[in-house]
C-alpha positions in Angstrom: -4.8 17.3 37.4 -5.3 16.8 41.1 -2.5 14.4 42.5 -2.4 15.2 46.4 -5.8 15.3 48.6 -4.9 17.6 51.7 -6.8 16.9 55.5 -7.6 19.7 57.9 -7.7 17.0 61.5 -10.2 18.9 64.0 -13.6 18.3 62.7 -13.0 16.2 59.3 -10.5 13.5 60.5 -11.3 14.0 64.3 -14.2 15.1 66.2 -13.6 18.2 68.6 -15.7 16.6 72.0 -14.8 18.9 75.1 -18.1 19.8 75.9 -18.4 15.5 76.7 -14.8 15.5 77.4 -15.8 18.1 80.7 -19.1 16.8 81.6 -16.6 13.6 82.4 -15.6 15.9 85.7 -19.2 16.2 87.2 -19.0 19.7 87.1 -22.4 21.7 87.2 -23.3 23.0 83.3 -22.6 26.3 84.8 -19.0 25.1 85.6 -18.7 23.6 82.2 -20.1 26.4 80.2 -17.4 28.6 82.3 -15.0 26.6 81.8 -15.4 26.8 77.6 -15.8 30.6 77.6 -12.3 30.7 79.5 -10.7 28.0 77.8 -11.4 26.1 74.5 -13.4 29.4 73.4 -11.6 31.9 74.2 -8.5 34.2 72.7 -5.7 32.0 74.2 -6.9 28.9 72.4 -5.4 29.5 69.6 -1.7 30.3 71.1 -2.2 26.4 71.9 -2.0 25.7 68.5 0.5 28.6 67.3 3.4 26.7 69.8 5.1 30.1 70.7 3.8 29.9 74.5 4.0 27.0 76.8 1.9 25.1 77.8 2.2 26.3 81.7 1.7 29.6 80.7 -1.2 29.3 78.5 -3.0 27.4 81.6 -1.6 30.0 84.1 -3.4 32.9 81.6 -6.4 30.4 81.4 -7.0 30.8 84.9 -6.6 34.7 84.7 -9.8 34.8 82.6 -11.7 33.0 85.7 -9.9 32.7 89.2 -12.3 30.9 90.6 -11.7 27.6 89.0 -8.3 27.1 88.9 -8.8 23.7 90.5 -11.3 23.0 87.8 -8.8 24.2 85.5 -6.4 21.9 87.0 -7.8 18.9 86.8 -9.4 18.7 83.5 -5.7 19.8 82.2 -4.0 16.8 83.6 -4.7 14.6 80.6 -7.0 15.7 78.1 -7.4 11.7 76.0 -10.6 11.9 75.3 -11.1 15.5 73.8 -10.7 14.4 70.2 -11.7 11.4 68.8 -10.8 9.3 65.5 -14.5 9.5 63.0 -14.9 5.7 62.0 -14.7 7.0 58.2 -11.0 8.4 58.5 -9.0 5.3 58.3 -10.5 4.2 54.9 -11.2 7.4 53.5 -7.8 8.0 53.7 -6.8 4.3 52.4 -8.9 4.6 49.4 -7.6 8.3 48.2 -4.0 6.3 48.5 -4.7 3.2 46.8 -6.3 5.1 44.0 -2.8 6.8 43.7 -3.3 9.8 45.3 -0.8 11.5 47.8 -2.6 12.2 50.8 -1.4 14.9 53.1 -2.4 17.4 56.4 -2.3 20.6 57.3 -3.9 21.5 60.7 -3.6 23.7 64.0 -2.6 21.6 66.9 -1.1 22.0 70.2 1.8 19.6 71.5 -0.2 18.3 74.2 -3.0 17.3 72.0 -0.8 15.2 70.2 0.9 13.5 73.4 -1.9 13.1 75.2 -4.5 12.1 72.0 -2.0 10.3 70.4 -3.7 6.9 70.1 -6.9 8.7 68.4 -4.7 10.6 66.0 -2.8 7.4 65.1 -4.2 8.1 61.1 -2.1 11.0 61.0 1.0 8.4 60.4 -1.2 7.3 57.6 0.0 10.6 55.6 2.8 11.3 53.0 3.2 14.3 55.0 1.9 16.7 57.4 2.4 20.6 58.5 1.5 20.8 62.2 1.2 24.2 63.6 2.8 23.9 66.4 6.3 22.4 64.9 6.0 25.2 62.6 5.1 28.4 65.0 2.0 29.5 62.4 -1.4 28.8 62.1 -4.0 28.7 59.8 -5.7 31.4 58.2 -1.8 32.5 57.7 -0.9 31.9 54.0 2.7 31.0 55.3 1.7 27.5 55.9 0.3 27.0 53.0 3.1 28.1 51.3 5.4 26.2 53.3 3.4 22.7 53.5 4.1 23.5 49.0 7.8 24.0 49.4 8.6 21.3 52.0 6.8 18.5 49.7 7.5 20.0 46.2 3.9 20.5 45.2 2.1 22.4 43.1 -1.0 24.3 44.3 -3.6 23.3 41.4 -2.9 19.7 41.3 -3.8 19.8 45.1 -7.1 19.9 47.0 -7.6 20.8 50.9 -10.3 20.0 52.9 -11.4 22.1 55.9 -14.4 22.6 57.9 -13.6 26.6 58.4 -14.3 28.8 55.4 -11.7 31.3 56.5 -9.0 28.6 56.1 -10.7 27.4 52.8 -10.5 31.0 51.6 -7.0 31.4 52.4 -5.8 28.3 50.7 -7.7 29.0 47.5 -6.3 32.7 47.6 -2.6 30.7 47.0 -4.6 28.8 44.4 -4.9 25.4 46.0 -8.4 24.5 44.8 -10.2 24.0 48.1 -14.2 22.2 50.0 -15.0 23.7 52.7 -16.6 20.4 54.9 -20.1 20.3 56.1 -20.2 16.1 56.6 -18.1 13.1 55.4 -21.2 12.9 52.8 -21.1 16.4 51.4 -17.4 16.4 51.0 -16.8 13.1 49.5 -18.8 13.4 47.1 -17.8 17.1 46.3 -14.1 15.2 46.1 -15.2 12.6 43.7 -16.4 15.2 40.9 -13.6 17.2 41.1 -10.7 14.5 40.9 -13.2 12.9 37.7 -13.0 16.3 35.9 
């Protein structure tokens, strides 16, 4: 019996915008499309998230990858509101899983700045029984150790819980520990795949 519904943020709860978020600077799409490939898509993304290098270093290594914008770099790192935004669904979404009784919970990968500096769109995430952050915890997902340790923290058993991500690698983790598992393609698509599972 499903008893806890468990949120991925980036892309389910909260849209990912940095390609908006940089065309804010007036930078040339050559600029911008530089800037992605050295920051938000490239290797040292990710260490964001995993928490075990600082912030100053990660932008320092950022500007390794492309010398020639470190002012770019810079400025667009001062204060990043405005990279991830709130979806107008996740408040109630979220509302209705609790007030049908269900424990509602988050697992994601996220960096300590996001959180400072987004903190007014991720104000759902105080909406939550409980969440696993990657950055408190110095692991991200695919690794099954958060899975495991988002279980033990909040006493929970795998197969009464269902997670909800929009990467298959992370979906394919999670159900490897046996926590059933939708990968999400839209607010539509997974709603309703949510609704037949917790009638079965």
């Amino acid at each position: 019996m499903i008893k806890n519904i468990v949120f991925d943020i980036g892309n389910v709860l909260a849209g990912f915008y940095w390609q908006d978020f940089f065309a804010r600077f007036g930078f040339s799409d050559e600029v911008n499309e530089r800037l992605g490939a050295c920051t938000v898509q490239g290797p040292l993304w990710a260490e964001l998230d995993h928490g075990h290098m600082s912030e100053q270093e990660i932008i320092a290594a950022f500007k390794l990858y492309d010398p020639m914008l470190t002012d770019e770099i810079d400025l667009v790192f001062q204060n990043i509101n405005g990279m991830i935004r709130c979806y107008d669904y996740t408040v109630p979404w979220m509302n209705e899983l609790k007030t049908q009784g269900y424990k509602v919970y988050i697992i994601s990968n996220i960096f300590a700045k996001m959180m400072r500096e987004c903190a007014e769109e991720l104000h759902f995430i105080a909406l939550a029984d409980g969440a696993v952050l990657s950055y408190q915890e110095k692991v991200i997902k695919p690794d099954s150790k958060i899975y495991r340790l988002f279980l033990e923290r909040y006493n929970l058993n795998a197969n009464e819980c269902v997670f909800i991500d929009d990467q298959k690698r992370n979906i394919t983790a999670a159900r490897n520990i046996g926590i059933p598992s939708i990968v999400f393609k839209s607010y539509k698509q997974a709603y309703r795949e949510l609704k037949k599972m917790l009638i079965q």
